[in-house]
RODO-2510 file (C-alpha; in nm, 4 decimals, decimal comma):
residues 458
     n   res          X          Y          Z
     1     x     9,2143    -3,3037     3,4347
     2     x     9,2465    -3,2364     3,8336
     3     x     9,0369    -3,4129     4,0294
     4     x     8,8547    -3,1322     4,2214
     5     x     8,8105    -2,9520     3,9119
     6     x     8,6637    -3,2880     3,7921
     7     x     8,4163    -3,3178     4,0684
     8     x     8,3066    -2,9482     4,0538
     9     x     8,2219    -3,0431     3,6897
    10     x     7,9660    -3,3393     3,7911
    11     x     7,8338    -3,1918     4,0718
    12     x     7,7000    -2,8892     3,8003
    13     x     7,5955    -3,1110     3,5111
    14     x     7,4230    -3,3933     3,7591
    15     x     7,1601    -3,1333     3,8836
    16     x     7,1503    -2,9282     3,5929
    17     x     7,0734    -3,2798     3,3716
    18     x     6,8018    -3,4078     3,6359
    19     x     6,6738    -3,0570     3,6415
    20     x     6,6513    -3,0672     3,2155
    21     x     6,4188    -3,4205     3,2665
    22     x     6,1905    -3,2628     3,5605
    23     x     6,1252    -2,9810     3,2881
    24     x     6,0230    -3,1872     2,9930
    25     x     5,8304    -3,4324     3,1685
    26     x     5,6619    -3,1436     3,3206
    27     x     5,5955    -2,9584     2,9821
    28     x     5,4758    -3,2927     2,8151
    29     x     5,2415    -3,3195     3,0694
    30     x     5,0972    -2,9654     3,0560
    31     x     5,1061    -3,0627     2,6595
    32     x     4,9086    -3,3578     2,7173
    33     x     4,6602    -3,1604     2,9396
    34     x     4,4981    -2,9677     2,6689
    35     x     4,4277    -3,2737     2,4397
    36     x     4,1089    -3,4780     2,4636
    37     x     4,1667    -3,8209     2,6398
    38     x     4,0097    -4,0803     2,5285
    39     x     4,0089    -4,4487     2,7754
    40     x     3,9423    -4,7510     2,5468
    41     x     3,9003    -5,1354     2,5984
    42     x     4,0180    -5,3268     2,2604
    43     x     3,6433    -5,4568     2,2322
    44     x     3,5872    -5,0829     2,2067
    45     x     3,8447    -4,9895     1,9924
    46     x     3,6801    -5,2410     1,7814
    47     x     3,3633    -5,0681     1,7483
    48     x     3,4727    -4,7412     1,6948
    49     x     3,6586    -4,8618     1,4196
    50     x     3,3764    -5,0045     1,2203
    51     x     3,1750    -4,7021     1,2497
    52     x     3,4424    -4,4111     1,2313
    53     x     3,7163    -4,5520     0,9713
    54     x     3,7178    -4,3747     0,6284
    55     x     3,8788    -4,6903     0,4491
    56     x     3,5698    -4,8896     0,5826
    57     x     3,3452    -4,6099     0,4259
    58     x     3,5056    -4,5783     0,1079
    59     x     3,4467    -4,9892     0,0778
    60     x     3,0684    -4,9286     0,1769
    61     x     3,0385    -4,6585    -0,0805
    62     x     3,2450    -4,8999    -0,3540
    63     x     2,9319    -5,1697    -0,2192
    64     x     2,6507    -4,9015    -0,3142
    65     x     2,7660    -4,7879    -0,6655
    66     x     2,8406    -5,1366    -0,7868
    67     x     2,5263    -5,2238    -0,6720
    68     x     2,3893    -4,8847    -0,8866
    69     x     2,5806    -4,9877    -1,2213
    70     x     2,4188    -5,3560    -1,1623
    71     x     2,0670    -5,2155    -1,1185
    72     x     2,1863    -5,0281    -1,4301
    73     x     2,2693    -5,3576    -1,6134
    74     x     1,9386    -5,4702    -1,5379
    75     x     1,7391    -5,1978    -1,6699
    76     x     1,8541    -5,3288    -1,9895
    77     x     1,6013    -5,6651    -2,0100
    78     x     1,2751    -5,3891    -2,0014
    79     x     1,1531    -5,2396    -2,2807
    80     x     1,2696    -4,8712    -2,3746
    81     x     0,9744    -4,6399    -2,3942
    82     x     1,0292    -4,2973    -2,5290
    83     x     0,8520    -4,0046    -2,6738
    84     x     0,9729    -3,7685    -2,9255
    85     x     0,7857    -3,4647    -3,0151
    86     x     0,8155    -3,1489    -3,2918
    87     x     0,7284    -2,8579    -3,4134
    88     x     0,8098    -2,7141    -3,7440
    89     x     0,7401    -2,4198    -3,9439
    90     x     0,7867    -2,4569    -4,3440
    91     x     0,8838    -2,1787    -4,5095
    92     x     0,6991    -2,2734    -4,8322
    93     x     0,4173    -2,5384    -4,8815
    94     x     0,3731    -2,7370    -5,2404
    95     x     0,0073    -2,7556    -5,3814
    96     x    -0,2255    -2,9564    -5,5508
    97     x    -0,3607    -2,7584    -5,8907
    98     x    -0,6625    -2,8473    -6,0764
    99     x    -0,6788    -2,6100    -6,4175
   100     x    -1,0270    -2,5049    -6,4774
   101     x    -1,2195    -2,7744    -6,7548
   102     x    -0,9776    -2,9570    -6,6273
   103     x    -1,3013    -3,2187    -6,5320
   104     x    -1,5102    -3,1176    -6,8442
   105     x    -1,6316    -2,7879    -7,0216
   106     x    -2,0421    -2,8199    -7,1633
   107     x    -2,2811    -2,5188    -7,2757
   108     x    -2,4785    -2,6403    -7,0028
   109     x    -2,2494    -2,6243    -6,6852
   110     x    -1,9448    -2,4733    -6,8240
   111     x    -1,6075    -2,5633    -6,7447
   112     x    -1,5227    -2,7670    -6,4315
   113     x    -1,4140    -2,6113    -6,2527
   114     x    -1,4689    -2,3402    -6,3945
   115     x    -1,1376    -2,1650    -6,2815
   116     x    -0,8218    -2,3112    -6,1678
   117     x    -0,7919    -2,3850    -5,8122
   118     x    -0,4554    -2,4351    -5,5262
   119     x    -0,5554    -2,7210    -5,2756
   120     x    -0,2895    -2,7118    -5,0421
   121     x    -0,0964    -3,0115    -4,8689
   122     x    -0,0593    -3,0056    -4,5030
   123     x     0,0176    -2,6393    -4,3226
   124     x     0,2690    -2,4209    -4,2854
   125     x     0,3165    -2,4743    -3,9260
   126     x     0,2866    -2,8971    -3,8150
   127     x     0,3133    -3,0542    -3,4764
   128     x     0,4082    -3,3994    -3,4402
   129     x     0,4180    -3,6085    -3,1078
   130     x     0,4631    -4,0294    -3,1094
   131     x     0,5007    -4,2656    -2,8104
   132     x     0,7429    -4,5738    -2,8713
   133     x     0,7848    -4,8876    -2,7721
   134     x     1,1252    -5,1023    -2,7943
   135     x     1,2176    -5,4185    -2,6871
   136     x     1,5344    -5,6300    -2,7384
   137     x     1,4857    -5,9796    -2,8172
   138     x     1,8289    -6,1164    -2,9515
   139     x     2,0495    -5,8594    -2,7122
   140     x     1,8949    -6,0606    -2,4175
   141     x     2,1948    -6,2754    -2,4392
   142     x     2,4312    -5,9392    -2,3946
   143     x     2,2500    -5,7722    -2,1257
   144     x     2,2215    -6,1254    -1,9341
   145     x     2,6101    -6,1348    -1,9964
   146     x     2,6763    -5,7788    -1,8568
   147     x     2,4418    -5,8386    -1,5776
   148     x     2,7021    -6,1413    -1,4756
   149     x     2,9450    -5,9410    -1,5059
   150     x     2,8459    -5,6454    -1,2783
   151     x     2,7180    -5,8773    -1,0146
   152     x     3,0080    -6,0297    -1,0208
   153     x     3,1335    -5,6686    -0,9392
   154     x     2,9097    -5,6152    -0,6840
   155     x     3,0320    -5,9485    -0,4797
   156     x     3,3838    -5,8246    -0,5000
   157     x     3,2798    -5,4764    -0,3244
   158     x     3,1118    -5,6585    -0,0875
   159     x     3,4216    -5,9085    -0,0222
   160     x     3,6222    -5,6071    -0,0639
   161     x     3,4066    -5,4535     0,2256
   162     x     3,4588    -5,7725     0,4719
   163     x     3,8735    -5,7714     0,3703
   164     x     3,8587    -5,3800     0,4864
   165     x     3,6652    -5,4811     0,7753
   166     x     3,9061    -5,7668     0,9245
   167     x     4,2082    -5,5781     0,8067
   168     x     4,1025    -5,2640     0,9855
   169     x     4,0350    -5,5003     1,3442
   170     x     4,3570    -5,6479     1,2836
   171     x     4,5797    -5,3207     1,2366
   172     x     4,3891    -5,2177     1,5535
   173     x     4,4907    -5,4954     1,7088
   174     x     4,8404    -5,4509     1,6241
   175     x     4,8351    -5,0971     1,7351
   176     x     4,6571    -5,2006     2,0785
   177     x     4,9175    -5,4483     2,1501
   178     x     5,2334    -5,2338     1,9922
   179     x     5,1265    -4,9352     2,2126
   180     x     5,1015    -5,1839     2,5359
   181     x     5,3941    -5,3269     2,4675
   182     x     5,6108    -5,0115     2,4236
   183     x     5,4314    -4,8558     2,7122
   184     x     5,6218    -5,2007     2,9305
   185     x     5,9125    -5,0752     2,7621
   186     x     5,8935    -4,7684     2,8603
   187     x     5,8327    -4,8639     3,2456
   188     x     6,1161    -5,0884     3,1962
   189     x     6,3948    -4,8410     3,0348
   190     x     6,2489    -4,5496     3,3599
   191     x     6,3528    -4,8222     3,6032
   192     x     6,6987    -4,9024     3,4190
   193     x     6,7514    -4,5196     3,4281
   194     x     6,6621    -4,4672     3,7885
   195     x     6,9350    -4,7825     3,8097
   196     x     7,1755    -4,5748     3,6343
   197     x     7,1177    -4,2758     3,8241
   198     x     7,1718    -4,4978     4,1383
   199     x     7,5091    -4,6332     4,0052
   200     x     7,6328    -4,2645     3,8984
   201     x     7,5668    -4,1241     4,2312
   202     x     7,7328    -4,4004     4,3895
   203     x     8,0760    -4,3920     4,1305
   204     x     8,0474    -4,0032     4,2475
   205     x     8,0341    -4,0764     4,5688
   206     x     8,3260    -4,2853     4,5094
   207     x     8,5481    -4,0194     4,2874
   208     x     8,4790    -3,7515     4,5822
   209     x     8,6431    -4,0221     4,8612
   210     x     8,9401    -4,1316     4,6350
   211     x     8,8180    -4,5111     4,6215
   212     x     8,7533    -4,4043     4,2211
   213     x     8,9008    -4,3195     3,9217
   214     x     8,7430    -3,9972     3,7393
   215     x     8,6626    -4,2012     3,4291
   216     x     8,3964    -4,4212     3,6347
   217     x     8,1767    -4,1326     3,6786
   218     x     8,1895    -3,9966     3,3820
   219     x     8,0945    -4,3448     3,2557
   220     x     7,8620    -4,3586     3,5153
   221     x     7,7013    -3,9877     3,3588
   222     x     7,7525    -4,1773     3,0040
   223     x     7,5080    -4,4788     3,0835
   224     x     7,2721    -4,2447     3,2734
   225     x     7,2199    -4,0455     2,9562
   226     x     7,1902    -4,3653     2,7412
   227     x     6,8990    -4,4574     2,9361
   228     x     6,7437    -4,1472     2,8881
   229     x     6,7722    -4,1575     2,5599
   230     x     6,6359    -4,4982     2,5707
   231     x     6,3039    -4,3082     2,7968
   232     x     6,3163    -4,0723     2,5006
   233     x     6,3039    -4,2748     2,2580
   234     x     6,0045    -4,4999     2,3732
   235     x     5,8234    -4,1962     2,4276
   236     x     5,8718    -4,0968     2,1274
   237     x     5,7293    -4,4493     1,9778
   238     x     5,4691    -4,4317     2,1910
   239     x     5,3557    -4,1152     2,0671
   240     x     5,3918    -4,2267     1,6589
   241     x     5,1341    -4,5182     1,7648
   242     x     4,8835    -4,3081     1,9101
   243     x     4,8852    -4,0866     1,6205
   244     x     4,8142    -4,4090     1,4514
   245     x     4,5461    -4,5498     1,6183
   246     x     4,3572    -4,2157     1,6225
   247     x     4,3623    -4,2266     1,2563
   248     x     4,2568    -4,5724     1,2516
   249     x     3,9295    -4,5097     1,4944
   250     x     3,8712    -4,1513     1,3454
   251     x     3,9454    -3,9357     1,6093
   252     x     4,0863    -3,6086     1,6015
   253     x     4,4737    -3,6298     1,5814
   254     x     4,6406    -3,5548     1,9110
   255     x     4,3682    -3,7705     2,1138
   256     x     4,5222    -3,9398     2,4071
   257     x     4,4297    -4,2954     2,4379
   258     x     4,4063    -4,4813     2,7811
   259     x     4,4254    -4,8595     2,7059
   260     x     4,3033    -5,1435     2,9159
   261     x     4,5439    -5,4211     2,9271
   262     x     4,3178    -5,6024     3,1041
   263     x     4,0338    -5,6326     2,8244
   264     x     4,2199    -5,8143     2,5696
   265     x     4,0320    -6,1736     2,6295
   266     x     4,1684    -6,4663     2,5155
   267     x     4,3368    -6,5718     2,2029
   268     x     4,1455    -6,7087     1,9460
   269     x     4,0738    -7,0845     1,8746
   270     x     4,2218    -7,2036     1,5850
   271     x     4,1792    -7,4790     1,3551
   272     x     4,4944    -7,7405     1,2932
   273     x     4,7202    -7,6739     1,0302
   274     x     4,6041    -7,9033     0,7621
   275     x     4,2064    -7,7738     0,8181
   276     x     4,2933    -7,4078     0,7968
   277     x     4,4937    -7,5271     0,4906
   278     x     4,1768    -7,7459     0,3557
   279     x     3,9204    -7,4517     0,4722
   280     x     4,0435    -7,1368     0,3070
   281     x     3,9636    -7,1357    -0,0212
   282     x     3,6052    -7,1361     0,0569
   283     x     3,6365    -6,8098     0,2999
   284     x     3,9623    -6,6490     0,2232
   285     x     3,8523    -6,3069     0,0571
   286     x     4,1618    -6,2706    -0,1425
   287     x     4,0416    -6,6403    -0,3152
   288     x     3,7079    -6,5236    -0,2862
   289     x     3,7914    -6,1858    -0,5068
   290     x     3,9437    -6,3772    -0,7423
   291     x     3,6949    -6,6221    -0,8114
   292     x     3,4437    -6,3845    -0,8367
   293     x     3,7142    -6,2079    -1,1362
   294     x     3,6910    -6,5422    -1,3410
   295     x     3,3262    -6,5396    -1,3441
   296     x     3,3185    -6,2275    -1,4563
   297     x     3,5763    -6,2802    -1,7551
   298     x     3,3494    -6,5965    -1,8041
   299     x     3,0866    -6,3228    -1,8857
   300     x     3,3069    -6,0985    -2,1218
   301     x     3,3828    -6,3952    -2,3046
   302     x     2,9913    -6,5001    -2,3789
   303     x     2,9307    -6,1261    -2,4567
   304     x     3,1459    -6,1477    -2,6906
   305     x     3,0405    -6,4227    -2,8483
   306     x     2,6732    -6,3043    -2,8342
   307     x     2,8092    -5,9903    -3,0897
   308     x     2,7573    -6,2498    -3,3244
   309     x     2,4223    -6,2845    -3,2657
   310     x     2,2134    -5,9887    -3,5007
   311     x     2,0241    -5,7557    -3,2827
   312     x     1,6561    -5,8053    -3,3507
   313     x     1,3828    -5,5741    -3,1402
   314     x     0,9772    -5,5694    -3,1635
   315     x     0,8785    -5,1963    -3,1870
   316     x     0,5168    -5,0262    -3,1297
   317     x     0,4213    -4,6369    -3,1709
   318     x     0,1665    -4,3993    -3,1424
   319     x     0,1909    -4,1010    -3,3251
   320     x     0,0003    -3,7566    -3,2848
   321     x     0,0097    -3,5215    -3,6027
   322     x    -0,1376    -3,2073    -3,7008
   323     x     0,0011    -3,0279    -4,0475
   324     x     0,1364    -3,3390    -4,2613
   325     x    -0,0070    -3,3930    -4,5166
   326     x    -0,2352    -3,7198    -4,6257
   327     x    -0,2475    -3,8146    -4,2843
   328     x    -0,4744    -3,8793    -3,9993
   329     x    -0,4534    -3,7219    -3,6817
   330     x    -0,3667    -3,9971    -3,5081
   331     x    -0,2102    -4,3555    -3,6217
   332     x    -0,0303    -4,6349    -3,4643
   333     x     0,2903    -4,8464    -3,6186
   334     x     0,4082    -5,1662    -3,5751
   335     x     0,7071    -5,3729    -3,6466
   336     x     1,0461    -5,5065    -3,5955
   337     x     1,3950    -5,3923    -3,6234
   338     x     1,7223    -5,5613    -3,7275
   339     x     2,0425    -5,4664    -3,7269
   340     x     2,3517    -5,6296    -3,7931
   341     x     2,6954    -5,5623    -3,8964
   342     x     2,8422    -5,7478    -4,1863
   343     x     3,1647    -5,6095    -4,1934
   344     x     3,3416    -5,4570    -3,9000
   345     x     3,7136    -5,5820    -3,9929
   346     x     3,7286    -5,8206    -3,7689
   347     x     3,6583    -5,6492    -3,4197
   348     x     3,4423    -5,9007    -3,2876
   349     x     3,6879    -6,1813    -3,3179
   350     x     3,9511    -6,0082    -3,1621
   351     x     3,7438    -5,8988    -2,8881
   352     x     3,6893    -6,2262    -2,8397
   353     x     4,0132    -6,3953    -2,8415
   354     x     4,1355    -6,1091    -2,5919
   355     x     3,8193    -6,1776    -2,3580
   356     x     3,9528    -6,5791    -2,3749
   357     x     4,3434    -6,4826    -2,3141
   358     x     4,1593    -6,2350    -1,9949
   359     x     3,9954    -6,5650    -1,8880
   360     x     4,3104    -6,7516    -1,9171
   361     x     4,5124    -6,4748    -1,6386
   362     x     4,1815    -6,4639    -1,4176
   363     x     4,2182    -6,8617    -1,3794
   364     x     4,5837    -6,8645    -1,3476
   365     x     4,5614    -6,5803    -1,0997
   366     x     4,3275    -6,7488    -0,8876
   367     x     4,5244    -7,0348    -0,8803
   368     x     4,8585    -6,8345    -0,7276
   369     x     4,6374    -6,6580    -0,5292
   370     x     4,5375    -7,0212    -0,4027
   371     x     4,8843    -7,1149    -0,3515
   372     x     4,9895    -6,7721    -0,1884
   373     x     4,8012    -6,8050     0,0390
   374     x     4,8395    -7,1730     0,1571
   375     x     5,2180    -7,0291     0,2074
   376     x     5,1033    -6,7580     0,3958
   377     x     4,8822    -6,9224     0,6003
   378     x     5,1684    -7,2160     0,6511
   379     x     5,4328    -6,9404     0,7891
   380     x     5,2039    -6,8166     0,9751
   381     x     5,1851    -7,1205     1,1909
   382     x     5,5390    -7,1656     1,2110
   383     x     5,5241    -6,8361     1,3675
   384     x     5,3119    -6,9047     1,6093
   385     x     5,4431    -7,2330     1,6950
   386     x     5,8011    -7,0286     1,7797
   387     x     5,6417    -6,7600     1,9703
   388     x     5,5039    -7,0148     2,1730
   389     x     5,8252    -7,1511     2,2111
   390     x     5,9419    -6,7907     2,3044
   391     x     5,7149    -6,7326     2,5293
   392     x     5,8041    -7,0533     2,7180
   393     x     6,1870    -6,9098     2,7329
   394     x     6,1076    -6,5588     2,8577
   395     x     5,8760    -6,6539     3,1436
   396     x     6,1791    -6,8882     3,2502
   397     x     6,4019    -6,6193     3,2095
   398     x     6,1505    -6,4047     3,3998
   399     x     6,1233    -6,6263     3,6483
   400     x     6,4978    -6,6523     3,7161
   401     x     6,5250    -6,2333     3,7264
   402     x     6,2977    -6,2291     3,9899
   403     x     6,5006    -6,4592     4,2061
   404     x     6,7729    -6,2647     4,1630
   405     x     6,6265    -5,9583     4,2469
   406     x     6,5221    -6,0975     4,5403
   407     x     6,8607    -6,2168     4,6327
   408     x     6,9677    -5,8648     4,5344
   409     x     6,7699    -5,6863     4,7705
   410     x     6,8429    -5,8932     5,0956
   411     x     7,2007    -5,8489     5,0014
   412     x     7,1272    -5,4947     5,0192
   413     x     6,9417    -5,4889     5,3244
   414     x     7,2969    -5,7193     5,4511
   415     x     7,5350    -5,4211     5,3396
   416     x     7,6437    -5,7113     5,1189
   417     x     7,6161    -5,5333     4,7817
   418     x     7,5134    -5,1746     4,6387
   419     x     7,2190    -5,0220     4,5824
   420     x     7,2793    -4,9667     4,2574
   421     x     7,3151    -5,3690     4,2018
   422     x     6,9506    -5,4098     4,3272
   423     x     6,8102    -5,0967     4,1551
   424     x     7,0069    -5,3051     3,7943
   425     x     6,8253    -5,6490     3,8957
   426     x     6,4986    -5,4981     3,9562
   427     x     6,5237    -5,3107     3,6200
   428     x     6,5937    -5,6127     3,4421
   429     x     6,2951    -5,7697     3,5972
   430     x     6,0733    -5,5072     3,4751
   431     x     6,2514    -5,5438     3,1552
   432     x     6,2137    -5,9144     3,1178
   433     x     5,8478    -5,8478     3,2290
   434     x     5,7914    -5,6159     2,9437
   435     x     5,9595    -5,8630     2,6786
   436     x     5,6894    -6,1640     2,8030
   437     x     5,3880    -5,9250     2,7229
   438     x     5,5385    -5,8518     2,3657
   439     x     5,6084    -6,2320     2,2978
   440     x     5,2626    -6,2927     2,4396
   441     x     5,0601    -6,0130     2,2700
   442     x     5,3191    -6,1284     1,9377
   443     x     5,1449    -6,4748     1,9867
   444     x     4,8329    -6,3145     2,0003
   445     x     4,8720    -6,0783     1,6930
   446     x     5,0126    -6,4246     1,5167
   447     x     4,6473    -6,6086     1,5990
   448     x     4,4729    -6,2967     1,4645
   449     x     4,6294    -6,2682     1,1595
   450     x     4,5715    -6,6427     1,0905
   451     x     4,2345    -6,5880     1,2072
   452     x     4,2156    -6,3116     0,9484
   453     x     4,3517    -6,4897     0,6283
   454     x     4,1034    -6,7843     0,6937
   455     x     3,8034    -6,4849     0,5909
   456     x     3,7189    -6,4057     1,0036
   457     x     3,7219    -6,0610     1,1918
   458     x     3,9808    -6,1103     1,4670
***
């Protein structure tokens, strides 16, 4: 290709490029116009969180209906009073008859009676109303067993409930500090594009006074559009998060999000390795959850073994009648009932035996849980321990970046070296800045989550 026609060629596409980028950051920020913005601290972010995320309502509701079916349970130990009531109409009634004589027959009186006579049992049309009484004696053991059993329910809900609650304030602690981060990023890859663009008008410059080869500007153009893409592509991570986080804090989707960098505080204070280790099997909630699931396979084991027992309840009633025959209008009854099942080929013992083999997983699952965790919680502190060995590195590196860029720009100010040297130094600096906040804020997220698996809200 001929040199001019090269030249003609870039001096098109440069404008024509820059102009493309002035119109999509413009139309991305008439986009962002119309949508709500919303400026939040992480403290803030916090809040909202607890009071506007649907996972944390869904574990509230769980909270209330196994606290329902447990108040359920209990309405088993009272006694069951009931009424039951009829009316009836009988089609055809049977009688009492007395033939006449049938009590004598003298001159004097005659027969007695002296003709035969229908007494009639009860009427055609009765009524019948009673008021019971029941109450289990013997089934206490079962209802005491399922009542175990659902408060044991309603304490995983409610540790279910605190897990959802420090899992939601981690995830938006994550998102606080990924969206932060990327936003550094982002600053960072602008400033290594406006280095580019620095460097391709320079190897331009260079092409158009014969110092250059035409290849060097169109690598020049090459690495200018890299970095865009690299803008681009930030953005577009940027943008992911935020959908995200408004998700996570229950705003509309689309809400912008201004975030404080400056309101993170400082990192949590964390126990040694060998008490966190020692300490979280009393506040873990995964631990807790499945302690809570032994005891209440502890309880489906003793109701089973209290089918064994025969049901025996004391029983009162009082009992309205009108129509039925031989008796009074109103009577009481008294008694006991017993019921028991002599033959039920063999259900109860294999009910049983599977409630002892369900005992047998809840224990061994608690125990892995136990020693899952201990791993967990031991990585996580060899994370933490590295990031703070990374963070030591970058702000070094950082350190040395800015030096340079310092030497950079007096070399510029010298006519020593190009722009487009300085502009690549002061990029990296921005770049190097932007990887120290993610190994900090990584740090930070690493103290969180260990903060989190030892049963605390980050």
């Amino acid at each position: 290709m001929r040199f001019d026609v090269v030249l003609i060629t870039l001096t098109f596409c440069f404008p024509m490029a820059a102009c493309m980028v002035a119109q999509d950051k413009e139309a991305a920020s008439q986009e962002g116009a119309g949508r709500p913005t919303v400026s939040l601290t992480l403290p803030r972010a916090i809040e909202m969180a607890m009071q506007q995320n649907r996972r944390l309502k869904l574990a509230s509701l769980s909270v209330a209906e196994s606290e329902t079916k447990r108040s359920i349970a209990q309405s088993n130990y009272y006694p069951r009073i009931s009424n039951q009531s009829t009316v009836l109409y009988l089609t055809e009634l049977e009688g009492v008859v007395v033939p006449a004589g049938a009590f004598g027959n003298s001159g004097v009186t005659g027969p007695i009676p002296g003709e035969s006579l229908r007494l009639g049992q009860g009427a055609q049309a009765a009524y019948t109303s009673g008021t019971g009484l029941i109450q289990p004696f013997t089934q206490m053991f079962k209802i005491h067993a399922g009542d175990r059993a659902a408060a044991a329910d309603v304490q995983i809900a409610r540790i279910n409930e605190t897990d959802a609650q420090n899992s939601i304030s981690l995830i938006v602690h994550q998102l606080y500090f990924d969206i932060l981060t990327t936003q550094a990023h982002l600053d960072a890859a602008r400033r290594s594009a406006s280095a580019a663009s620095i460097n391709e008008s320079e190897n331009t410059r260079a092409v158009a006074e014969g110092k250059s080869l035409d290849v060097a500007a169109l690598q020049a153009h090459a690495a200018y559009l890299d970095r865009q893409q690299t803008v681009l592509t930030q953005q577009l991570a940027i943008d992911d998060s935020m959908l995200q986080f408004d998700d996570v804090l229950g705003l509309p989707l689309g809400t912008r999000l201004m975030l404080d960098g400056e309101s993170l505080g400082l990192p949590p204070m964390l126990p040694s390795r060998s008490e966190a280790i020692a300490a979280f099997k009393a506040s873990n909630t995964k631990v807790l959850s499945a302690r809570q699931t032994v005891e209440k396979a502890k309880a489906a084991v003793s109701a089973a073994r209290d089918a064994y027992i025969p049901d025996i309840s004391g029983m009162a009633r009082y009992s309205y009648q009108s129509g039925v025959p031989f008796l009074v209008h109103n009577f009481g009854t008294f008694g006991g009932l017993v019921s028991y099942d002599l033959f039920d080929g063999g259900a109860r013992e294999a009910k049983l035996k599977q409630a002892k083999i369900e005992l047998q997983m809840a224990e061994t699952q608690l125990q892995q849980t136990e020693s899952d965790v201990a791993i967990q919680i031991s990585a996580a502190y060899d994370k933490t321990e590295q990031l703070q060995q990374l963070v030591s590195v970058v702000d070094e590196a950082l350190t040395a970046r800015v030096e340079a860029s310092r030497i950079s720009a007096q070399r510029v100010a010298q006519d020593a070296e190009l722009a487009s040297s300085a502009a690549k130094d002061d990029a990296a600096v921005y770049d190097t800045k932007a990887s120290l906040l993610e190994a900090r804020l990584g740090l930070f997220f690493a103290q969180d989550n260990i903060l989190q698996m030892l049963g605390h809200r980050p």
